[in-house]
N, C-alpha and C positions, 0 to 999 in steps of 0.2 A: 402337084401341089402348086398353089399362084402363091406366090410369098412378095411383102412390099417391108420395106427397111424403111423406118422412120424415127423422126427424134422421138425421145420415151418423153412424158408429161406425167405433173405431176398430178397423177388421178387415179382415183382408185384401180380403175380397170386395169391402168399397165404397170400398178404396183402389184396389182394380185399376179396376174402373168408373170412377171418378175423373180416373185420369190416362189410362184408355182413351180417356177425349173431352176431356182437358188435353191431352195431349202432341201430339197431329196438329195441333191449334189451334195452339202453339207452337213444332211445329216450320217448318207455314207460314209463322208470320212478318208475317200480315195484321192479326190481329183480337184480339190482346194485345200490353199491353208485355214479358210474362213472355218470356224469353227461354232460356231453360234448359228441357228436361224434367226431371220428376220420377220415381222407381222410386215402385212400389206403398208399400217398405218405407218411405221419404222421407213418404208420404204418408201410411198409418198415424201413424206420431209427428206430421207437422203438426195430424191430427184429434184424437192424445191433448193437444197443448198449445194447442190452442187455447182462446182464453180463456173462462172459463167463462160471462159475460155476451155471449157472442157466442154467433151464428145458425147453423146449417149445415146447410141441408137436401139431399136428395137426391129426384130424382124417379124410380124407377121401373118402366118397361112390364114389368108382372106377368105378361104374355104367356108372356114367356121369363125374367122374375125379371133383365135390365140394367139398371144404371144408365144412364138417356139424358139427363140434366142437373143440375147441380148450382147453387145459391148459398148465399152465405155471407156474412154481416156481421159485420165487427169492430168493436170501439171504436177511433174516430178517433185518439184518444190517450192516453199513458198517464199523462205528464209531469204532467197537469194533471187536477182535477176537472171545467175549467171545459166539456171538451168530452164529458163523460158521458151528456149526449144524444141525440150523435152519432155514425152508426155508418156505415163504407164500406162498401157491397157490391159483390158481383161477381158475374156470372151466366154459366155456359156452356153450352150445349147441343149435343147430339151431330149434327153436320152429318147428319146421313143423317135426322134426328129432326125438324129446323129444321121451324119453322111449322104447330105440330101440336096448339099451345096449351099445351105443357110450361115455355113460361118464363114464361106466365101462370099456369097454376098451383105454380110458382114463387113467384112472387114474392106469391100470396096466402095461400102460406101462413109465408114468410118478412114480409111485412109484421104477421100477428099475432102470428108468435112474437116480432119484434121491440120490438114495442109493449108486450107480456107483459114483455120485458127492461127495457121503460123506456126505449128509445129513442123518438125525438120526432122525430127526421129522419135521412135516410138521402140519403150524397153518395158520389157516383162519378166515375171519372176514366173518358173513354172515347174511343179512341183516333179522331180528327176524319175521319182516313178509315173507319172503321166504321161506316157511317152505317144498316147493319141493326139494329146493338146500340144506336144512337143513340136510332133511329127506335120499337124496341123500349118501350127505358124510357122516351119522353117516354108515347106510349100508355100507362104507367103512371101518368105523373100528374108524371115529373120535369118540370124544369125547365132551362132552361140559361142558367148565374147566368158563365158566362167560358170564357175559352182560354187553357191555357197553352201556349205558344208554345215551340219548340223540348225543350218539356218531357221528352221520351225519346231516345236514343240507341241504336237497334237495327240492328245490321249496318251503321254506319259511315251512317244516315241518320237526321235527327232527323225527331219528331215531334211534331204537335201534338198534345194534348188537352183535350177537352171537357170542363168541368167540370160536373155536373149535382147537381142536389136535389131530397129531397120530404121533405115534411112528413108523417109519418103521423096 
């Protein structure tokens, strides 16, 4: 597979790619807190407002020209200066895709876009039973700094998550 990581736009084509490997994820119910799917159009607007010191790449297989992964980092908060070096990410890949090295390149080219932005660390929340997604970003370099405990509420059963970080 040739795969190319680029910023996501906001247009139809890589809003449908988008929620084509969002929403099965979602509507499983395993391996996010996101509990809602999203319409293409839904998805569009979140890529036009998304903030403009945040991350969003997409990766890809130029084979056939789909989207088979996406991540994305925001700023932690908005409230304050104090946490402007820090940014959440999130990473998903298209199950049919999994293990093919796309959220490794991923995530190397979201770590130098983010470092361009001036981000200094990058923290995740990651659902304690996902231990693929876990197992994923520690191989990146995260860290696991806690648990929140009962921390989400999905289908009437709580869940833990894992708090992780890195340093870029």
């Amino acid at each position: 597979m040739q795969l190319v990581v680029r910023e996501a736009k906001a247009e139809i084509h890589d809003a449908e790619g988008i929620v084509n490997i969002l929403n099965p994820i979602i509507e499983e119910g395993r391996y996010t807190i996101l509990d809602m799917p999203f319409s293409a159009e839904e998805e569009v607007q979140f890529i036009k407002d998304f903030p403009q010191n945040g991350v969003f790449n997409i990766a890809i297989n130029t084979q056939d020209s789909i989207v088979v992964g996406f991540q994305n980092v925001e700023p932690f908060a908005s409230y304050t200066s104090a946490f402007n070096h820090v940014g959440i990410i999130g990473t998903f890949v298209d199950a049919q895709y999994r293990r093919q090295g796309i959220a490794t390149a991923l995530f190397n080219a979201t770590f130098l876009d983010a470092k361009n932005k001036g981000y200094e660390k990058l923290f995740a929340y990651v659902r304690s039973d996902n231990e693929n997604a876990l197992a994923t970003y520690l191989r990146q370099g995260f860290e696991v700094v806690g648990t929140a405990k009962k921390h989400a509420k999905i289908r009437g059963e709580y869940i833990d998550e894992v708090l992780i970080e890195k340093w870029l």
